[in-house]
N, C-alpha and C positions, 0 to 999 in steps of 0.2 A: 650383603643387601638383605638377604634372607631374615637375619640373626637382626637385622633394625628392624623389620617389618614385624618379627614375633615380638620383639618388645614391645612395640608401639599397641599388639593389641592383648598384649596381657595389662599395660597399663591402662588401656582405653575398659577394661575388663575389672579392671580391679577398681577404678573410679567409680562405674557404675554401679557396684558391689557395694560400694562403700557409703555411697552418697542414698541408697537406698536402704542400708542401713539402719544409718542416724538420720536420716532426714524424715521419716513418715512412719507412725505407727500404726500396724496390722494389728487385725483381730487373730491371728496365727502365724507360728513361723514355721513354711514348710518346707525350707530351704534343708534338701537333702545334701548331708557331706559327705556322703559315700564317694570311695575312689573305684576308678573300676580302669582297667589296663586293656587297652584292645590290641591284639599283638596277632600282626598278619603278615608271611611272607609277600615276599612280592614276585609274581611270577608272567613274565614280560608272554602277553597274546596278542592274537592278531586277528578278532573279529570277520566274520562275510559281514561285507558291503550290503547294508541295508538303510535305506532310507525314504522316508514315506514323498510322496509327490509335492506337498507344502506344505509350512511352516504353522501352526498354528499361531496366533496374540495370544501371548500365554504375561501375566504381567507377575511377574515373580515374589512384587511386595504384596502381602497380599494387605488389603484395608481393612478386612474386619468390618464391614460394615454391610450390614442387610440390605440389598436388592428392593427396593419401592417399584411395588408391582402399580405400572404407569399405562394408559392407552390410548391414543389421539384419535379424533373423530376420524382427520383425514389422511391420508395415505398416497404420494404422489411418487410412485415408482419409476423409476427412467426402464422404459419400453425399451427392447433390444431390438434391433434395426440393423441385424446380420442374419442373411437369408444365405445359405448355402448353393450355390448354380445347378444347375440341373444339367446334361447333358454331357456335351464332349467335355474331355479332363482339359483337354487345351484351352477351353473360354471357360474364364471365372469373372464373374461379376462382379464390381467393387460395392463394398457396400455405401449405401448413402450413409453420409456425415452426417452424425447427430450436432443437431444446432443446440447450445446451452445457452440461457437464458441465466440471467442475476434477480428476475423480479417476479414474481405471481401475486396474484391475488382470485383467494376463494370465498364464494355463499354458499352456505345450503340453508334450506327452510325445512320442518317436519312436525311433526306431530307433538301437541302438548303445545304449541306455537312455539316451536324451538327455531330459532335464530344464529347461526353459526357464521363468522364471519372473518376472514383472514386477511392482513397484506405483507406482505415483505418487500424492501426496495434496499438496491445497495448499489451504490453511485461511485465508482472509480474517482477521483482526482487526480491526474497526473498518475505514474507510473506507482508514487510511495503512500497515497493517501486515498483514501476509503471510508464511506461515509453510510450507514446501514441503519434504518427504523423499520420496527414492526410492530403490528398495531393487532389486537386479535379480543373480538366479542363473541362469545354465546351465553344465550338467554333459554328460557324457558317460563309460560308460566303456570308448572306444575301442575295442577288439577289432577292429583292424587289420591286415588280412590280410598274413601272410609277417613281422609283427614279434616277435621272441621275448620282450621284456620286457611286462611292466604298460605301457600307453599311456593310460589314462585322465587326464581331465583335468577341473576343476570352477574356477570367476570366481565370486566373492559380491563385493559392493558397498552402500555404502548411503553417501547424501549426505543432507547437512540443511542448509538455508537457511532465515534469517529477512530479509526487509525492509523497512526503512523509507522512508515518502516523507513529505519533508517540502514544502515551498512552497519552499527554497531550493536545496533537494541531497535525492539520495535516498542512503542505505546500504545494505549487503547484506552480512551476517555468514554464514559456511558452513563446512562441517565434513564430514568422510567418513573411511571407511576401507573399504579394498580386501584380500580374501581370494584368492589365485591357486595353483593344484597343477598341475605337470607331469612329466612324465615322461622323463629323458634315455633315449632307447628309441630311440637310429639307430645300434646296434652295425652296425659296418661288417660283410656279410655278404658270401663263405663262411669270413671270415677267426675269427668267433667263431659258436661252435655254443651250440646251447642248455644246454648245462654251464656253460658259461662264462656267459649268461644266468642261468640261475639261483640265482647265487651273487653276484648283484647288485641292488643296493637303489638302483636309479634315479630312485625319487621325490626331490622337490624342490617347494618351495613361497615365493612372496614374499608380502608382505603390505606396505599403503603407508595411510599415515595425516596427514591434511591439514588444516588451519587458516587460515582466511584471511576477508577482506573486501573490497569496493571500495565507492568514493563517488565520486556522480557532482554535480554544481553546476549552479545556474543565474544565466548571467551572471555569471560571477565572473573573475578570470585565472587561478587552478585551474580545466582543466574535470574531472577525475578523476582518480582514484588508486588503488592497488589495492597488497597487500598478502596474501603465502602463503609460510607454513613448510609443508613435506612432510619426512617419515620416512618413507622405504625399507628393507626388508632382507631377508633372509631365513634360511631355518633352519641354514643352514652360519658362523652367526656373519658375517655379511657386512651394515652398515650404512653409510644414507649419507644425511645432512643437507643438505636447501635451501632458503635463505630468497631469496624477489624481491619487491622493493619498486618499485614505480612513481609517476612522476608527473609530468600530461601539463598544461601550462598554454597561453595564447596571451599575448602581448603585442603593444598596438595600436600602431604609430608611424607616423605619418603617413599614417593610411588604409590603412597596411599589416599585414597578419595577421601573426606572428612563432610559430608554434608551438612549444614547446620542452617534450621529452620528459630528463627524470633517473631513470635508475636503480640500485640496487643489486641485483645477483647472488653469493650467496653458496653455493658447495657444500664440503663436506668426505663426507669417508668413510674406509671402510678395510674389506680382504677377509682373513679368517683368515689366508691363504699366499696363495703364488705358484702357477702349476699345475707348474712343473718343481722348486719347493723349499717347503718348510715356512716362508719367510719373509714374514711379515705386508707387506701394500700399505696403504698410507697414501698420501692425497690432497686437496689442498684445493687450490681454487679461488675467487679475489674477483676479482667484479666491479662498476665502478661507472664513470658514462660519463652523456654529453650529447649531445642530438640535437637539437638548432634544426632549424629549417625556417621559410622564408619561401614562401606559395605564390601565386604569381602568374595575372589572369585578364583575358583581354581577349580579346574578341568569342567565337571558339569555338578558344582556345588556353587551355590550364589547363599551367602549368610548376610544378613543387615545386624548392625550390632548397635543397639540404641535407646536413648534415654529422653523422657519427657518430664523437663522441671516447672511447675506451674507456682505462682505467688497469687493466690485468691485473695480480695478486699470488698468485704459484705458493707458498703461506700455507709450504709442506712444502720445498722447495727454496728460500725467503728468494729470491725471483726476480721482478721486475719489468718489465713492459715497457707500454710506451705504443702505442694503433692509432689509427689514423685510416682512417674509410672516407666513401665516398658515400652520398649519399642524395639522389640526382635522379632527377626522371620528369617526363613531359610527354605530353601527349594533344593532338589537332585532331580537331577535328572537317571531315574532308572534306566529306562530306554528309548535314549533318544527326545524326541518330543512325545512320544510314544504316552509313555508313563513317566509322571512325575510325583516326586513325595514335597509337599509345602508342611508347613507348619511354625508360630509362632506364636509370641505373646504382647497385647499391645494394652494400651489404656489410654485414657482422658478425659480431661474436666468438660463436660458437657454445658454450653451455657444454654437453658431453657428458656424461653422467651414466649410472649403473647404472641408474636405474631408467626410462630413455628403452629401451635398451639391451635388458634384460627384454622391455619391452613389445611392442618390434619382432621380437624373436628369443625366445624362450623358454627355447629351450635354451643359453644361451652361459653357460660356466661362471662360478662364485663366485670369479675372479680376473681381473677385470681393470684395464688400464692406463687410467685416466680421465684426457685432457686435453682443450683444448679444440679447435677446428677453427677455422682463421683464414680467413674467406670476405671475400678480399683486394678481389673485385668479381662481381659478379651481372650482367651485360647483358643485358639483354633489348629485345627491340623486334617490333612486329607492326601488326597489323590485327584489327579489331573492330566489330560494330553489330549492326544487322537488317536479313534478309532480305525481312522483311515482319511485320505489324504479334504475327506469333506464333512468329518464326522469328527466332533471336540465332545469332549465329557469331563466332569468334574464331581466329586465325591467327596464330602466333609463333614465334620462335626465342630460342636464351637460348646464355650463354657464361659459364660458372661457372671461378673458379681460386679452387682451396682447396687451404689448408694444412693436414696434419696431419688430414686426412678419413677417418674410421672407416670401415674397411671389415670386415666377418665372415670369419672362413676358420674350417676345419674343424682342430681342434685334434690335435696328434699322439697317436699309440696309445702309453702308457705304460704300460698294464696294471697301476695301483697299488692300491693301497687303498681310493681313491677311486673311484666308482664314473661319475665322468663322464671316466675319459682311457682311455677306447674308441674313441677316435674318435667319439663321440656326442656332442660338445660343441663347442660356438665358443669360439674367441676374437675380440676386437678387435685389429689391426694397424693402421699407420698412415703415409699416403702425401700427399704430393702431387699433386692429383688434378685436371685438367684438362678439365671438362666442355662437350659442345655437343651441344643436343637442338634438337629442330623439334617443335612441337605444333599441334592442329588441334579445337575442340570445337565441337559446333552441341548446340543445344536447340531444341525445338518442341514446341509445346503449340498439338499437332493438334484440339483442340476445348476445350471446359472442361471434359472428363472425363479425355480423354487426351495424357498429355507424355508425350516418351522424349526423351535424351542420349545423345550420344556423344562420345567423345575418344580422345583416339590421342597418344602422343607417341615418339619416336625418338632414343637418347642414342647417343652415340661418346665414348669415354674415355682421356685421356691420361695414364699413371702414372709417377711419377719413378723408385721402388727397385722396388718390386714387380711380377712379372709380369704381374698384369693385375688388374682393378679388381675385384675380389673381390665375387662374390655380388652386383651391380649392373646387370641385366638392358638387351638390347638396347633392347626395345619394351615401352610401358606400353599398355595399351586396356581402356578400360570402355564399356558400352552401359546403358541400365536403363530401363524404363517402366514406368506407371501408368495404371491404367486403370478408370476406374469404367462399368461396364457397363451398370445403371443403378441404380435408388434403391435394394435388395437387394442384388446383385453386384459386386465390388470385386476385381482382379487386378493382380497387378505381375511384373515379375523383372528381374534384373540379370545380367550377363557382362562378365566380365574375363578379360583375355590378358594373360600375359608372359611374354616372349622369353627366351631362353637366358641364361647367368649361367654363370662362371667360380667351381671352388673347386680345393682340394686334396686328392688321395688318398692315403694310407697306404701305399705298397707294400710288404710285407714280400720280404723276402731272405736264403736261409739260405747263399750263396757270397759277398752283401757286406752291408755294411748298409744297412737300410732305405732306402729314399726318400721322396716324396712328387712326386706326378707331377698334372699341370694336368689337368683332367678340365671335360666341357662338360657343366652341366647342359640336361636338356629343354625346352623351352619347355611351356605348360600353358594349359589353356584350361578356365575353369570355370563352369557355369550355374546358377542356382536362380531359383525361380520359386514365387508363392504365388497363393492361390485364396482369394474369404473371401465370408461370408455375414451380411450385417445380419441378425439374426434379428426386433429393436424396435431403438428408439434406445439403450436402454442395451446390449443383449448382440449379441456377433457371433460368429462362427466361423473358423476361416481352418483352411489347411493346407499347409506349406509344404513343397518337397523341394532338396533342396542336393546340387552336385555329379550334375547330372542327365547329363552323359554318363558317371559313375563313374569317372573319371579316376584311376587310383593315380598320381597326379603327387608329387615333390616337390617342396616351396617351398626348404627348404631339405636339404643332401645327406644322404644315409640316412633320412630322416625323413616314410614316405608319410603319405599323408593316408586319412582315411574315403572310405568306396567312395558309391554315392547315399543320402541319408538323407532319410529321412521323418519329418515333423514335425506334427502334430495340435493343435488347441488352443480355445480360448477369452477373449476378452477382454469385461468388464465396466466399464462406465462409469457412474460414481454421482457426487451430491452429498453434502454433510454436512448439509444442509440437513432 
C-alpha cells in the first residue's frame, strides 16, 4: 500500500514539474538541482506527557493573503449571566438561561449628522428552511474642516438569503443591492480657491446589484459549488459585468485525497471616455482554470501538493495566454500546538475590476484601465501555536512578485468640464511590483470576558517603470479589545497605524510647464472606542467615538478625514415568535 501511495506522489510531483516547465515562461529559472541525503537513525523515545489546556484554530493551508484591517461602528457582545453563589458549598445557584434571539435592529445618531442604521431578521420555515435579510445605512454629512466642496457621504445596502437543508446537500439562494454617494472634494489647495469650488458638481455615486447561490454535499465527490453574477456602475454611464462560477470536489485513489477545484471568471465593462479624451474604454476579461491538490499527512507533518492552470482571454484585444502557478504549503508541528513551522508557495491570476477599485478608494475617477494582475509566486514561511492555553501567536515573512499590480496615483489637473480633473481623483497605473514584508500577530483572551489582538506588519517595495509603489504604505498595525465588564457593562475599541505612502503632486508653472513632483504622504494613526449598556436582554445602549485623537490625517492625498465623532444609539433584539 505504501509502495502505491509513493508512486502516486512522485507522479503527482513530476506532473507538476513538468507542466510547469513547458507551460509558462519565467523571467529566471531558479529551480535548484542540488541532491542533498538526510540520513537519520531512528531511535525509538518516550516523551513526558505534556500538553497545553486547549487547542488552538490553527488552519494549516495557509492563504497567502493580507489581513484587511476592517472596524464596525457597532459591537453587540453576548453579556455573561453566570454569577458564582456566595455562601454554603451545599447551595449553588443555577444560573439564568440566556434567552437567544434571531433578529435585532440598531440606530445611532452623532455628530457631522451621522446616521447609522442596522436590521437583521432570520425567519425559520419548517425545521429545513431559512429565510434571512439585512438591510444596513450610514450617512454622514461631512463638514470637513479646511475642504471647499460638498464632502458628504451616505452606504445603503440590503441582502436577502433563503436556505435549504436537505439530508444530502444544503443550498443557499441570495440576492442584494448596494446604494453608495461620494464626493470628489481633494481640490488640490492653494492652487483652486473657492470660485473655482463653486462651480463644481463633485458628487458621484455607484450602486452594485448581486445574484447568486452555493451548494454544499454530503459524502459525495462534489463537496461544493457556488455561483454569482454582480452589476456595477455608476452615474457617469460607467458599467461593468461579473459572473464566477466555482467547483470544488475530492477524488479518492489509493487512500489518497485528490482535491480539485474548476472555475470560471468572467468580467467585461466599459467607462464613457478616457480622462485625457472623449474616447469610450472597453474591457473584457475570461477566466477559466484547474487546481488539484493532493494533501499529504503523517504524524505531525501536513504537506498540500498543488498546481494552478489558468487559460486567460483578453475577450476586446482577441488575446490569449496560458499561466501556471503553485499551490504548496506545509506545516510541523515542532511542539505540539505549541510551535509550528508553515511555509509555502502559492500564485494567481488576479482579476481586477472597477468595482474592487471603488470600494477600496472612493474617489478614483469613471475611466479606468482594467487588467488583470499576474501573482507569478507568493512565499511565505514562519512560525505559529500557543503561548499558553489562552495566548496564540504567529511570526512570518512573505515574498510576493507580481505583474501588472494596480497601484493608485493622483490623477493630473486638467481643469475640464469634468468636475473630477482637479486633481481630486485617482487613477490606476501599472507596474511590476516586487514585494517582501515581515509580520507579527498574538491574540489573547485574558479571561472569558476579555480578548485583545495585535499585529503589525512591515513591506519594502521593488518597482520596475514607476518611481515608487504608489499609495502602498511602509507599516500596517492594528490593536482591538473587548471587554465585558460584567453582566450590564460591555466595552471595546480598536487602533490602526499606517506608515507613510508615496503619491504625485500637480506643480503648476507659469516660465515652464507643469510637473508633477513625488510627495511623501504622513503616516496616521487612528482610535475609536465604544461603551454599551444591557438595559434587559432584549434592549442595550452603546456610544461610540471615532477618531479620538482627531487626527485631520489623509488616507489618501487631498482628501482629510472627519475630526472626532460621536455616535449615540440603541440596539434591539426580538423573535418572531
Amino acid at each position: 500500500m505504501f509502495n502505491n501511495k509513493k508512486q502516486i506522489i512522485l507522479l503527482f510531483l513530476s506532473l507538476i514539474t513538468t507542466v510547469m516547465l513547458f507551460s509558462q515562461e519565467r523571467d529566471q529559472d531558479t529551480i535548484n538541482t542540488d541532491v542533498i541525503d538526510v540520513i537519520k537513525p531512528y531511535t525509538p523515545t518516550v516523551s513526558d506527557a505534556f500538553k497545553v489546556k486547549e487547542t488552538p484554530t490553527l488552519d494549516d493551508a495557509e492563504t497567502g493573503t493580507k489581513k484587511e484591517v476592517q472596524y464596525n461602528i457597532f459591537s453587540f457582545p453576548v453579556a455573561s449571566t453566570f454569577t458564582p453563589a456566595k455562601g454554603k458549598a451545599a447551595v449553588v445557584d443555577k444560573a439564568k438561561k440566556v434567552k437567544l434571539y434571531d433578529n435585532y435592529a440598531s440606530l445611532g445618531v452623532g455628530t457631522y449628522t451621522t446616521i447609522v442604521g442596522e436590521v437583521f431578521l432570520n425567519h425559520a420555515i419548517g425545521r429545513d428552511q431559512s429565510l434571512s435579510a439585512h438591510v444596513a445605512h450610514q450617512s454622514s454629512q461631512g463638514d470637513i474642516d479646511g475642504v471647499l466642496t460638498d464632502n458628504d457621504y451616505s452606504d445603503s445596502k440590503l441582502n436577502l438569503s433563503y436556505t435549504n437543508r436537505n439530508r444530502d446537500f444544503t443550498w443557499t439562494a441570495l440576492g442584494g443591492f448596494q446604494y453608495q454617494t461620494y464626493n470628489w472634494y481633494g481640490l488640490q489647495q492653494p492652487l483652486f480657491d473657492q470660485t473655482t469650488a463653486d462651480g463644481l458638481d463633485v458628487g458621484h455615486s455607484f450602486y452594485t446589484a448581486h445574484v447568486g447561490g452555493d451548494i454544499k454535499f454530503e459524502e459525495a465527490i462534489i463537496n461544493d459549488a457556488s455561483v454569482l453574477f454582480r452589476r456595477f456602475g455608476d452615474d457617469y454611464s460607467s458599467g461593468e459585468n461579473r459572473f464566477k462560477a466555482d467547483v470544488n470536489g475530492t477524488v479518492t485513489i489509493q487512500d489518497l485525497d485528490i482535491n480539485t477545484g474548476v472555475f470560471v471568471d468572467y468580467l467585461s465593462g466599459s467607462f464613457d471616455r478616457d480622462y485625457y479624451s472623449p474616447t469610450e474604454l472597453n474591457y473584457g476579461n475570461f477566466q477559466v482554470g484547474v487546481n488539484p491538490k493532493l494533501q499529504l499527512k503523517q504524524d505531525d507533518l501536513t504537506v498540500d501538493l498543488g498546481l494552478k492552470a489558468v487559460y486567460f482571454n483578453n475577450t476586446e484585444a482577441s488575446d490569449s495566454k496560458f499561466f501556471i502557478y503553485p499551490d504548496i504549503a506545509a506545516s510541523y508541528k515542532l511542539v505540539d500546538e505549541i510551535l509550528i513551522v508553515f511555509g509555502g508557495v502559492k500564485g494567481g491570476l488576479i482579476q481586477n475590476n472597477y468595482h474592487d477599485f471603488a470600494q477600496e478608494n472612493p474617489f478614483v475617477s469613471p475611466n479606468l484601465y482594467i487588467v488583470p494582475t499576474d501573482q507569478q509566486y507568493n512565499a511565505f514561511g514562519g512560525l505559529r501555536g500557543k503561548l499558553s492555553s489562552n495566548t496564540s501567536y504567529s511570526v512570518s515573512g512573505r515574498y510576493q512578485a507580481e505583474r501588472s499590480k494596480a497601484l493608485y496615483i493622483n490623477n493630473d489637473v486638467l481643469e475640464t468640464e469634468q468636475p473630477y480633473t482637479y486633481g481630486n481623483s485617482f487613477g490606476v497605473v501599472y507596474d511590476n511590483v516586487n514585494t517582501f514584508s515581515v509580520a507579527g500577530e498574538v491574540n489573547v483572551d485574558v479571561n472569558r470576558n476579555f480578548t485583545l489582538g495585535l499585529k503589525a506588519e512591515y513591506f519594502t517595495y521593488d518597482v520596475k517603470n514607476e518611481e515608487e509603489a504608489w499609495n502602498l504604505p511602509d507599516i500596517e498595525a492594528s490593536l482591538f479589545l473587548d471587554y465585558q465588564i460584567n453582566e450590564h457593562w460591555f466595552a471595546g475599541a480598536n487602533l490602526f497605524y499606517v506608515g507613510e505612502r508615496k503619491d504625485l503632486l500637480f506643480v503648476p508653472s507659469l516660465l515652464a510647464p507643469p510637473t508633477n513632483q513625488v510627495v511623501t504622504l504622513d503616516s496616521y494613526f487612528d482610535a475609536n472606542a465604544h461603551v454599551g449598556y444591557h438595559i434587559t436582554d432584549r434592549w442595550s445602549a452603546f456610544v461610540k467615538a471615532n477618531n479620538i485623537a482627531s487626527q485631520n490625517y489623509n488616507k489618501w492625498q487631498n482628501t482629510p478625514v472627519q475630526g472626532i465623532q460621536f455616535l449615540a444609539g440603541a440596539t434591539y433584539k426580538f423573535d418572531f415568535d
